[in-house]
Structure formats: C-alpha cells, structure tokens
Chimera marker file (.cmm) of the C-alpha trace (Angstrom):
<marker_set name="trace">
<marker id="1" x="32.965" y="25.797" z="-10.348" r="1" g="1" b="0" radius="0.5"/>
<marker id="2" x="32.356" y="25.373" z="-6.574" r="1" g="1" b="0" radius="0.5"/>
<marker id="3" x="32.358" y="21.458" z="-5.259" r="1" g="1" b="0" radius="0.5"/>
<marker id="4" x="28.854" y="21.466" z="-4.743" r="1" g="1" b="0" radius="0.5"/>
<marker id="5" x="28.200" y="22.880" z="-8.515" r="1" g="1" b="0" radius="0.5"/>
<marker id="6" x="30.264" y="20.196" z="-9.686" r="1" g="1" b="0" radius="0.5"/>
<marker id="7" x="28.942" y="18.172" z="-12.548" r="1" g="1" b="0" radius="0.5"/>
<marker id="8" x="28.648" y="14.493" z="-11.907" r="1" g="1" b="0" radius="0.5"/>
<marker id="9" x="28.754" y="11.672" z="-14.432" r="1" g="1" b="0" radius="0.5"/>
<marker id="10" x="25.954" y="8.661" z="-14.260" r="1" g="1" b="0" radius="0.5"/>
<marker id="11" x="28.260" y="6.227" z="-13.046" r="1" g="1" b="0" radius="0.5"/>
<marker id="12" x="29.979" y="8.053" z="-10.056" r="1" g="1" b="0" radius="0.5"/>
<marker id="13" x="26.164" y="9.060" z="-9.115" r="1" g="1" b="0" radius="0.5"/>
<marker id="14" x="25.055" y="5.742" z="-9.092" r="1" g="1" b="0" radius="0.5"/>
<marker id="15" x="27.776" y="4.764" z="-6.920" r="1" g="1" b="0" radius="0.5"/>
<marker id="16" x="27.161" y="7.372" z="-4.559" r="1" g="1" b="0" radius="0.5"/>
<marker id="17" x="23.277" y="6.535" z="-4.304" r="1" g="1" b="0" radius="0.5"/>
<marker id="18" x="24.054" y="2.406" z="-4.274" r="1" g="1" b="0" radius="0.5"/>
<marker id="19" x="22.017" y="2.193" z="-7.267" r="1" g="1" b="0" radius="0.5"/>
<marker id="20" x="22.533" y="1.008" z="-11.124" r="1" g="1" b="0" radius="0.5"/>
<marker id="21" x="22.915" y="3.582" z="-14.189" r="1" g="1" b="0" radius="0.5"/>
<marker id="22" x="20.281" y="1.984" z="-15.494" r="1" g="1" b="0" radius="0.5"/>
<marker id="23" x="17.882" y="2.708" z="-12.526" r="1" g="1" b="0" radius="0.5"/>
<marker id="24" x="19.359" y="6.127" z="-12.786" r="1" g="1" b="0" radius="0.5"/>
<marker id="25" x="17.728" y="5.882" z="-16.301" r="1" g="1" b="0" radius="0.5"/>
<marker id="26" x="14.996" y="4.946" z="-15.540" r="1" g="1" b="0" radius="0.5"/>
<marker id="27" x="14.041" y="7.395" z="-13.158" r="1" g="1" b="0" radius="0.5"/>
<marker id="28" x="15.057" y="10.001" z="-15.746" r="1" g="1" b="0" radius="0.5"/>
<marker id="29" x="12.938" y="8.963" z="-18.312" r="1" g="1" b="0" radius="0.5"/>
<marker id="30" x="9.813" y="8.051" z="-16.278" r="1" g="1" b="0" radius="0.5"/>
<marker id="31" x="10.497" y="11.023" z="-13.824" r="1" g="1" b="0" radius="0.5"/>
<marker id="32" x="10.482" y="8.796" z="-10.613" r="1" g="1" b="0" radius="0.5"/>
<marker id="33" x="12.591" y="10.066" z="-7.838" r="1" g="1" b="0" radius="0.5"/>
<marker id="34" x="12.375" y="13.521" z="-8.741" r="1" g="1" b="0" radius="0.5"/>
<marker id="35" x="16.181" y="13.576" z="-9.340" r="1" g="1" b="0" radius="0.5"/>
<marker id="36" x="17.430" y="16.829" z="-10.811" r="1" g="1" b="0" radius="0.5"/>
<marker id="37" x="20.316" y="15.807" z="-13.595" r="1" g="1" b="0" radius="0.5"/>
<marker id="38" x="21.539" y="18.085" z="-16.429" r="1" g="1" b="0" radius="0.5"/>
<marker id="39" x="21.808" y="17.547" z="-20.511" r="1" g="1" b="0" radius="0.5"/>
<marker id="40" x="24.868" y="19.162" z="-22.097" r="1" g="1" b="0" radius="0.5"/>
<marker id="41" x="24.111" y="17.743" z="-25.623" r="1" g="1" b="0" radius="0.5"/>
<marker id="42" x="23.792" y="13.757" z="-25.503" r="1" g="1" b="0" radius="0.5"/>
<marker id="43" x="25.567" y="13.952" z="-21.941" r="1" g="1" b="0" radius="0.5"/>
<marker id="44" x="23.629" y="13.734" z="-18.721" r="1" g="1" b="0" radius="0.5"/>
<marker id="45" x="25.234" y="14.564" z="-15.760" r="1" g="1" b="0" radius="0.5"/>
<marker id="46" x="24.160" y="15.587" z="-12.085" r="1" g="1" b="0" radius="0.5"/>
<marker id="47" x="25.142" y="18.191" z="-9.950" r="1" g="1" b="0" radius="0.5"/>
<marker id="48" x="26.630" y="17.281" z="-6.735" r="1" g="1" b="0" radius="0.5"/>
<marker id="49" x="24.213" y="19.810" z="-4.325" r="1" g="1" b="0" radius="0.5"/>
<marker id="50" x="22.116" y="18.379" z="-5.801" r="1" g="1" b="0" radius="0.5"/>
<marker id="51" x="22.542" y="14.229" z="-5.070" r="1" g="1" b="0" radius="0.5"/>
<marker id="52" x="23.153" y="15.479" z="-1.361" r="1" g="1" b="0" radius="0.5"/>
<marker id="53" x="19.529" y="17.822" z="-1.704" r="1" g="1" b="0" radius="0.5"/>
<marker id="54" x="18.184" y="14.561" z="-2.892" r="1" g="1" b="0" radius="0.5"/>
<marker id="55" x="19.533" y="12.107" z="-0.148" r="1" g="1" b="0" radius="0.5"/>
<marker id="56" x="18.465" y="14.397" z="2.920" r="1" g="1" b="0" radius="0.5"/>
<marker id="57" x="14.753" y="14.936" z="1.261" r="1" g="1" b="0" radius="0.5"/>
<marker id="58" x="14.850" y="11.053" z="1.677" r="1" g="1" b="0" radius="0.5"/>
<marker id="59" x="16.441" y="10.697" z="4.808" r="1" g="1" b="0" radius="0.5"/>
<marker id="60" x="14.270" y="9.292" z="7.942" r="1" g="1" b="0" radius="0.5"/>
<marker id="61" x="14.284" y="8.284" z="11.506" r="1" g="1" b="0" radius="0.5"/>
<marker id="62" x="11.876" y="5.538" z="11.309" r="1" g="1" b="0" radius="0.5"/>
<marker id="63" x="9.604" y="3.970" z="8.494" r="1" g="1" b="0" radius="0.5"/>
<marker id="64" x="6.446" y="6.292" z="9.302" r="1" g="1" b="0" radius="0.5"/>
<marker id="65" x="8.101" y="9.128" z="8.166" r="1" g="1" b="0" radius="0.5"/>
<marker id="66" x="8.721" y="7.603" z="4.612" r="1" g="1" b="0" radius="0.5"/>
<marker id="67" x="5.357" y="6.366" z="4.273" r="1" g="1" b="0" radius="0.5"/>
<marker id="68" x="3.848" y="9.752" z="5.214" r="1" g="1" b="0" radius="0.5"/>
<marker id="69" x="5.719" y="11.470" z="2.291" r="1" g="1" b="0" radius="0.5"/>
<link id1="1" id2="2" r="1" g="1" b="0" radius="0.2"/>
<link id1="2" id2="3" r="1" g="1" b="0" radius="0.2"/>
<link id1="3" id2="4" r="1" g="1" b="0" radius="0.2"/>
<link id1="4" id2="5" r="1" g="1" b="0" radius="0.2"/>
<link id1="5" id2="6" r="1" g="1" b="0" radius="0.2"/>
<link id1="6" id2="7" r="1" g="1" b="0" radius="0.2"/>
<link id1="7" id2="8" r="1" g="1" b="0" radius="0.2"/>
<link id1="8" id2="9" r="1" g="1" b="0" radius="0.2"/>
<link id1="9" id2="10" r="1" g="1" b="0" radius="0.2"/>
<link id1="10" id2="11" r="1" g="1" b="0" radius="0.2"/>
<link id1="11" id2="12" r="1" g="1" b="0" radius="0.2"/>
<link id1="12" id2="13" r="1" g="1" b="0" radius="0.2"/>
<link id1="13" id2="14" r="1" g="1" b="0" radius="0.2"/>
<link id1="14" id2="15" r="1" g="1" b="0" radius="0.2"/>
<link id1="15" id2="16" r="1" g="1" b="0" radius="0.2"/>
<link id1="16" id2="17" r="1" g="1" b="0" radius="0.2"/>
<link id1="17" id2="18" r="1" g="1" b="0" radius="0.2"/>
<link id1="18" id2="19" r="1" g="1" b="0" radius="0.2"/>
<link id1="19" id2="20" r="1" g="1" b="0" radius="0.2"/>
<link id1="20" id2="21" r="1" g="1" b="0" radius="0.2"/>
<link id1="21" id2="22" r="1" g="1" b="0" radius="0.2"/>
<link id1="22" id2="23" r="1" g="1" b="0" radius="0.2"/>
<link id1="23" id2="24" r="1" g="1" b="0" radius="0.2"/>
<link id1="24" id2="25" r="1" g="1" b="0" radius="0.2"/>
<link id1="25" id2="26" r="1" g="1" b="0" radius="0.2"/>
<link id1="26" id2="27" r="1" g="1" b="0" radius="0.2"/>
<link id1="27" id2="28" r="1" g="1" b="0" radius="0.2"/>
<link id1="28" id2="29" r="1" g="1" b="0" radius="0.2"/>
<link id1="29" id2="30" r="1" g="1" b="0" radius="0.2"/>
<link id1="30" id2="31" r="1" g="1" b="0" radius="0.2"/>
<link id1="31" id2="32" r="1" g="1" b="0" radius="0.2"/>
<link id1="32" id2="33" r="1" g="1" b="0" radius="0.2"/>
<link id1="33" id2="34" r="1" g="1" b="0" radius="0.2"/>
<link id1="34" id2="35" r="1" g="1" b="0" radius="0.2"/>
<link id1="35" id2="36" r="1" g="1" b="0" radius="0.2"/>
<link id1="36" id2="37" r="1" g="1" b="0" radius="0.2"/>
<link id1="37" id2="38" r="1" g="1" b="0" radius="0.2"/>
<link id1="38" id2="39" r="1" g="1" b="0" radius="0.2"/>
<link id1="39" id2="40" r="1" g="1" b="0" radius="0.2"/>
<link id1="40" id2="41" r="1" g="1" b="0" radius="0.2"/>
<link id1="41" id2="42" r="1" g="1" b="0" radius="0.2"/>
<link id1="42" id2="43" r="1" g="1" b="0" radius="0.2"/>
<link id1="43" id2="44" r="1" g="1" b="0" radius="0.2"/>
<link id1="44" id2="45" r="1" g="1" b="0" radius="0.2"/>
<link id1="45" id2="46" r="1" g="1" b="0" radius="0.2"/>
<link id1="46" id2="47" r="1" g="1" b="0" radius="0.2"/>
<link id1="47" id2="48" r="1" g="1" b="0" radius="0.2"/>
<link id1="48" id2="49" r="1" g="1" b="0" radius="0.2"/>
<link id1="49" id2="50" r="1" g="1" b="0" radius="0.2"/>
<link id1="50" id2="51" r="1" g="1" b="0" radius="0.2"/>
<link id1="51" id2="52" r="1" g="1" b="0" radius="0.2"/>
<link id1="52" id2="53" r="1" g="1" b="0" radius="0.2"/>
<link id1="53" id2="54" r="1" g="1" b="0" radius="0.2"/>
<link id1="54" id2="55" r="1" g="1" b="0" radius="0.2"/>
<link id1="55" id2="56" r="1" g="1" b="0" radius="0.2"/>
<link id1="56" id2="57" r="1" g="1" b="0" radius="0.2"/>
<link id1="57" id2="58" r="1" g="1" b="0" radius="0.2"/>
<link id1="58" id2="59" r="1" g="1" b="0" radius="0.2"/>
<link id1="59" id2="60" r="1" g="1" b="0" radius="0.2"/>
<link id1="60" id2="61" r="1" g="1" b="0" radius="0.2"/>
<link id1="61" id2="62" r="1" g="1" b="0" radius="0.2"/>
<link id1="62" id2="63" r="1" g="1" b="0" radius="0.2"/>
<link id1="63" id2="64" r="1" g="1" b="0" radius="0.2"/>
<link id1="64" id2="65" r="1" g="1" b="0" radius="0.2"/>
<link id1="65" id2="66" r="1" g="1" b="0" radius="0.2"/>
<link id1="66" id2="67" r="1" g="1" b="0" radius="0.2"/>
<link id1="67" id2="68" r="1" g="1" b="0" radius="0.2"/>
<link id1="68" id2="69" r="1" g="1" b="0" radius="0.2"/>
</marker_set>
C-alpha cells in the first residue's frame, strides 16, 4: 500500500484535522463535511489522500472564498 493509500485510524485523523473523534463521528453519521472514511467490519478508518483531498478543498486565502462555497 502506497503512503497516500494508507489507512488511517479515527484518532490519528482527528489529530491531523485539530478536531475530536467524536466530531469525526458526527460528521460520519450526519454526512457533514463530506469526509470520505472506510468500514472494514466495525472499523472505520480514513485514507490518507484522502484527509489531504479534504484539507485543500477547504483551504482559502481570505473568508469570501469560504462563504462562496
């Protein structure tokens, strides 16, 4: 598995994103965010290509740019 196919568990996510597990929950089950993760049986993890996908889509220069999203 290439680093940027490697599975990521909940917590080391979280860390990377500065948010809980629990928010991480939260946006799975009510679909907020729009953050890819994978099931493998009871286990959710996240792919790393696709945390970093995720941060650039919500990376801006100024506030406009959020707001217009």
């Amino acid at each position: 598995m290439t680093q940027q196919n490697t599975l990521i568990p909940p917590d080391e996510t979280a860390k990377q994103l500065g948010v809980t597990i629990g928010t991480l929950a939260t946006w799975r089950n009510t679909g907020r965010n729009n953050l890819p993760f994978v099931k493998i049986g009871r286990k959710v993890m996240y792919r790393q290509s696709d945390i970093e996908s995720w941060i650039a889509k919500h990376t801006f220069n100024h506030t406009n740019q959020a707001v217009a999203q």
